[in-house]
MARMARKE-62379 format. One line per field, with one value per residue (C-alpha): residue number from 1; residue in three letters; chain; z, y, x. Coordinates in steps of 0.02 Angstrom, whole numbers. Layout:
! residues N
k <- c(NUM; ...)
r <- c(ALA; ...)
c <- c(A; ...)
up <- c(Z; ...)
north <- c(Y; ...)
east <- c(X; ...)
***
This chain:
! residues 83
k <- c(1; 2; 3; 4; 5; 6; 7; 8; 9; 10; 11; 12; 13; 14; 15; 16; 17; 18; 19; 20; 21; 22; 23; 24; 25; 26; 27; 28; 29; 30; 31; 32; 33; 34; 35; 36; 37; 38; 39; 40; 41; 42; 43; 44; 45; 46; 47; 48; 49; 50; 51; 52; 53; 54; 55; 56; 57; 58; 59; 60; 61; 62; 63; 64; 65; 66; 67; 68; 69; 70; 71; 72; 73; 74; 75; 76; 77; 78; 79; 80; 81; 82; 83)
r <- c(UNK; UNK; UNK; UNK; UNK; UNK; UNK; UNK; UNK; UNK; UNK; UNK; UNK; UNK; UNK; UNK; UNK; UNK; UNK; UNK; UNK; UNK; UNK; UNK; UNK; UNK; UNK; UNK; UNK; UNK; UNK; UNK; UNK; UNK; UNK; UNK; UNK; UNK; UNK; UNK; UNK; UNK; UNK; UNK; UNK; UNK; UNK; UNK; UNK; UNK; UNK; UNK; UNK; UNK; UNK; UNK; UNK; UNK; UNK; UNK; UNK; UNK; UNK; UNK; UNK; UNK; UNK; UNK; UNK; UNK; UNK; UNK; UNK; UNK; UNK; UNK; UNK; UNK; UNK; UNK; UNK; UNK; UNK)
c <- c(A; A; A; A; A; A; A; A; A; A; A; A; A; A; A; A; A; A; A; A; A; A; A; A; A; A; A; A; A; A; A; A; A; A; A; A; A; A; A; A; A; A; A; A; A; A; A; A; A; A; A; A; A; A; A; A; A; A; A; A; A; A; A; A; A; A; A; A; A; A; A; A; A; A; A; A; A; A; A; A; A; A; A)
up <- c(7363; 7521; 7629; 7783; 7929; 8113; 8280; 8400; 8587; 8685; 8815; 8789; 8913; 8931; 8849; 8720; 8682; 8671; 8558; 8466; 8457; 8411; 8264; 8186; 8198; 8120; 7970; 7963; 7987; 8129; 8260; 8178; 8019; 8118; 8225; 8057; 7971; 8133; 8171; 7973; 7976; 8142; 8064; 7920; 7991; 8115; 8004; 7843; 7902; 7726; 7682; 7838; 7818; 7615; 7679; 7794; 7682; 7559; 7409; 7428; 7454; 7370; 7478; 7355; 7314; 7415; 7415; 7451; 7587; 7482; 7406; 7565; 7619; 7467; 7521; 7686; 7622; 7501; 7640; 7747; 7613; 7637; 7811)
north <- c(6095; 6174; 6152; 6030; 6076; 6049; 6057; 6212; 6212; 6379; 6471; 6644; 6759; 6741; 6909; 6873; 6705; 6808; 6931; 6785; 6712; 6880; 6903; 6751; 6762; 6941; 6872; 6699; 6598; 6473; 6521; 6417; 6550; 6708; 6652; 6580; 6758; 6874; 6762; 6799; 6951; 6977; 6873; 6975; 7163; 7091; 7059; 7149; 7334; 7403; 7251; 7276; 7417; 7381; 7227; 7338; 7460; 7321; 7350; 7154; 7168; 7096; 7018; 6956; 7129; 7259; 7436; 7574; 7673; 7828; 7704; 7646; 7833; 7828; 7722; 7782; 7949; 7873; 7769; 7943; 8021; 7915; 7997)
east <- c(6605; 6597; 6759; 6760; 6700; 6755; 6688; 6734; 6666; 6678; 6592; 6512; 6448; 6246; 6219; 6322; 6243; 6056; 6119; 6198; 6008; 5934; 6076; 6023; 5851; 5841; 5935; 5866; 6051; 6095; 6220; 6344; 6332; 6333; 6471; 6583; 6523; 6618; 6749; 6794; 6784; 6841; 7030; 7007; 7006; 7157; 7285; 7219; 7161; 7122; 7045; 6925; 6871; 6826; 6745; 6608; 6604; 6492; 6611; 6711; 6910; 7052; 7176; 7294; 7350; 7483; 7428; 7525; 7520; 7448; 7331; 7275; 7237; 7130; 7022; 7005; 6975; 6845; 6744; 6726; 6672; 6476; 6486)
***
């Protein structure tokens, strides 16, 4: 069941707003979803680095674990390595 939903008004520069429009076009989701999709992911590289980056990386991240700070390099390492 999909969780309740409420009602956020804000203002967004004009250029923002048509790259907003072209986002959602391209990948065939309302505003609403793009916007919900950045701000996530946006709260989720802000508090949770390593999580972040595994997140654009396309391989998911687990944010009910600690890692270590050599586990943490790790990863880092291992998402320059595709560079």
């Amino acid at each position: 069941m999909p969780q309740p939903s409420k009602r956020v008004t804000t203002r967004l520069p004009q250029d923002l707003v048509e790259r907003l429009d072209r986002a959602a076009r391209s990948s065939s989701r309302s505003r609403s979803e793009v916007i919900e999709a950045a701000l996530e992911a946006y709260l989720v590289g802000a508090y949770n680095r390593p999580a972040s980056l595994m997140l654009y990386a396309g391989a998911g991240a687990d944010l009910s674990t600690r890692r270590t700070a050599e586990q943490v390099d790790a990863e880092i390492r291992w998402l320059h390595a595709d560079e």
